[in-house]
ZAMARGU-4260 file (C-alpha; in steps of 0.2 Angstrom, whole numbers, plus 5000, padded with zeros to 4 digits):
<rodrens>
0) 4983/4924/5054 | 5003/4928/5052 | 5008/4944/5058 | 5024/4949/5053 | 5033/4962/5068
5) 5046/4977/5066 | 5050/4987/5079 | 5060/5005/5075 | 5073/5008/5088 | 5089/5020/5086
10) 5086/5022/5068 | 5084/5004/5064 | 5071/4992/5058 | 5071/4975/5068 | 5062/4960/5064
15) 5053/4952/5081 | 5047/4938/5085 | 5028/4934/5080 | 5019/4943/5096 | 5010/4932/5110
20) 5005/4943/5123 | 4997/4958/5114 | 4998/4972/5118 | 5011/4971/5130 | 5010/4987/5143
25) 5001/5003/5138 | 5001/5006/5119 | 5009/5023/5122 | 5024/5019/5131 | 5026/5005/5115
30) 5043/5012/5104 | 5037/5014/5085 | 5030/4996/5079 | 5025/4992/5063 | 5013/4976/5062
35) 5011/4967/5046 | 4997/4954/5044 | 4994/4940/5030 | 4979/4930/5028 | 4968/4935/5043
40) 4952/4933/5044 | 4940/4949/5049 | 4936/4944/5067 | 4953/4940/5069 | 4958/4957/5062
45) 4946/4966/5073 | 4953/4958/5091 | 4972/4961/5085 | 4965/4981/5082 | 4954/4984/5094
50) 4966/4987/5108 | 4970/5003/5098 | 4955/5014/5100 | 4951/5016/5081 | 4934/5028/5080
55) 4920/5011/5075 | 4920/5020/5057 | 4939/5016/5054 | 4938/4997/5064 | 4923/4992/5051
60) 4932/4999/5039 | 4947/4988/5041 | 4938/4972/5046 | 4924/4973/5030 | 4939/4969/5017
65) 4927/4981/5007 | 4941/4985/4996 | 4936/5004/4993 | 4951/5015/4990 | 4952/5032/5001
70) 4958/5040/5019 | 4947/5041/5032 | 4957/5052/5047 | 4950/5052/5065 | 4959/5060/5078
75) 4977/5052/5080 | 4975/5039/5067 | 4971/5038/5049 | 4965/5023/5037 | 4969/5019/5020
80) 4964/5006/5008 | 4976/5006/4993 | 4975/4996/4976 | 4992/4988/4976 | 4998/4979/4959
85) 4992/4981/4942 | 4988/4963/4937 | 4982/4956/4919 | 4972/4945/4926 | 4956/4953/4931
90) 4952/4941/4948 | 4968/4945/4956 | 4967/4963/4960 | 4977/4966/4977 | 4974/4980/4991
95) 4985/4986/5005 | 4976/4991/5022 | 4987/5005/5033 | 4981/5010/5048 | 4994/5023/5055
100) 4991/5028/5075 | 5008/5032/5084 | 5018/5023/5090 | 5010/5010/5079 | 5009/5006/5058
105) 4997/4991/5053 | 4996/4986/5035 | 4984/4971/5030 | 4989/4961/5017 | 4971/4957/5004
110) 4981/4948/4991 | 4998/4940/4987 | 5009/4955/4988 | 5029/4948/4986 | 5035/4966/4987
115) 5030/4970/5004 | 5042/4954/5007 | 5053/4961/4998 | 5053/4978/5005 | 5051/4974/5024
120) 5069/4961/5021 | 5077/4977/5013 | 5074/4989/5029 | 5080/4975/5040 | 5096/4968/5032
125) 5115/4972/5030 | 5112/4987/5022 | 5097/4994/5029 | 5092/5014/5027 | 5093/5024/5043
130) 5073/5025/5047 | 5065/5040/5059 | 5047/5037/5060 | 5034/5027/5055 | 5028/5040/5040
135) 5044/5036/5033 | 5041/5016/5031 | 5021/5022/5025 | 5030/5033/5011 | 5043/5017/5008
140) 5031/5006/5005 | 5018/5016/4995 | 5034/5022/4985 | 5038/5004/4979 | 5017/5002/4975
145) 5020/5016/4963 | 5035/5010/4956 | 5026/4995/4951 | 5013/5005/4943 | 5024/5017/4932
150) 5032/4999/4926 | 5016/4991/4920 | 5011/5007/4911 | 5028/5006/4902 | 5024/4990/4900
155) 5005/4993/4892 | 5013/5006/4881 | 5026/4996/4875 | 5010/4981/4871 | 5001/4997/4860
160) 5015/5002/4850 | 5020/4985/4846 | 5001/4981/4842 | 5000/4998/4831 | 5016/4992/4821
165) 5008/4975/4818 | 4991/4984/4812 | 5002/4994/4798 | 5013/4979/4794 | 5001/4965/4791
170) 4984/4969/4799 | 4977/4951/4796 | 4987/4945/4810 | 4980/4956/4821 | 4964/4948/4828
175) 4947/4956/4839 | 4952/4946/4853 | 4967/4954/4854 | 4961/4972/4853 | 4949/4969/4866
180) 4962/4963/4879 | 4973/4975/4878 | 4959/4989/4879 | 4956/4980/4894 | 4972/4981/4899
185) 4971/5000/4895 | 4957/5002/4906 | 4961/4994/4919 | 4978/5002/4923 | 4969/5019/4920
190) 4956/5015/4935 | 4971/5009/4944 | 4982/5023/4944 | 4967/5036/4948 | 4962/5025/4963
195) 4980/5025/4968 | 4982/5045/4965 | 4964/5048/4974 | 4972/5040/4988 | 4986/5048/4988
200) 4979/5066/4985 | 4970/5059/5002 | 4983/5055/5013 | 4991/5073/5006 | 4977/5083/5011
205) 4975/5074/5030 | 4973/5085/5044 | 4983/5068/5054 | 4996/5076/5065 | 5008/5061/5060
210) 5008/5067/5040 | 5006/5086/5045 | 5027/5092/5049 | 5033/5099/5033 | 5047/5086/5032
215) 5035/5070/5031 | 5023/5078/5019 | 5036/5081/5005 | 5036/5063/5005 | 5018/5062/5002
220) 5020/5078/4986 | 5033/5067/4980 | 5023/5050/4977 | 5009/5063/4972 | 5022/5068/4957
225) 5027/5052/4955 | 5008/5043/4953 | 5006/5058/4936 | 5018/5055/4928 | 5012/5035/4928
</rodrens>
């Protein structure tokens, strides 16, 4: 298991070393923390949590590696499964894990996800954004998700108007095979992007004190906005 660690301090995101002794102290004295975890396996995923509380609903739930989009909320913390990356190849479909209960974030990597890399060496270089919660890194992270999404529907257009062209220009050239990938292709992103808005209507209807102040729920109604218009 690799278990990448950021601790939010004064505004700013920084990297720690991999943690030996967890937890160190009692959770609720911790500052903000955000744990990210690659290639785990469940039990190893359950001893890392369990020092956390989570209700036994939200525990299994992280440790199954069901896959199953949606937000369960208990208490202080909340669970989300999220579809990450649309992907043409049909074997490959990622999903990101968050578990949010302050002062901690936990996201669990099921897939190769290069921009949650990507993301986490942004919020911790030169240039860094100032950071205030833990909400905001959640909203971050999900933001850059969707962005992905709105590209490959640009991209799947882009794929049926160039197909429709070559069906007026020379039809011939156009073969079965073709049609049938790229309708998979269709489907596919659909099922995607009303996963990804299910779990984000979710998340935007939580009773979670964390997502509830005004401020931190525009984030929420702004990937909401974002996820229809992909």
């Amino acid at each position: 298991m690799k278990i990448n660690w950021y601790l939010l301090k004064s505004g700013k995101l920084q990297k720690q070393p991999p943690p030996v002794d967890w937890p160190e102290g009692d959770i609720k004295q911790l500052d903000e923390n955000w744990f990210d975890i690659e290639d785990a396996q469940p039990e190893e995923i359950r001893q890392f949590l369990t020092p956390l509380n989570l209700h036994p609903l939200i525990l299994d739930r992280c440790v199954d590696q069901a896959d199953v989009p949606g937000v369960i909320s208990y208490d202080k913390a909340v669970l989300q499964e999220f579809p990450m990356a649309f992907n043409q190849e049909p074997e490959n479909q990622a999903y990101l894990t968050f578990v949010l209960q302050s002062p901690v974030l936990v996201t669990i990597h099921h897939g190769i996800m290069p921009a949650i890399d990507e993301l986490a060496r942004s919020l911790t270089g030169d240039k860094s954004p100032v950071l205030s919660h833990l909400v905001q890194i959640l909203y971050l992270i999900l933001d850059d998700i969707t962005d992905i999404s709105v590209q490959a529907e640009t991209e799947v257009r882009d794929q049926i108007l160039s197909t429709a062209k070559i069906l007026t220009n020379n039809p011939g050239s156009v073969h079965t095979e073709n049609l049938t990938k790229l309708r998979w292709q269709v489907d596919k992103l659909v099922a995607l992007i009303e996963n990804q808005q299910y779990c984000i209507a979710g998340l935007n209807s939580s009773d979670n004190e964390a997502l509830q102040e005004p401020h931190r729920r525009a984030y929420l109604q702004d990937l909401q906005s974002e996820i229809e218009i992909a």
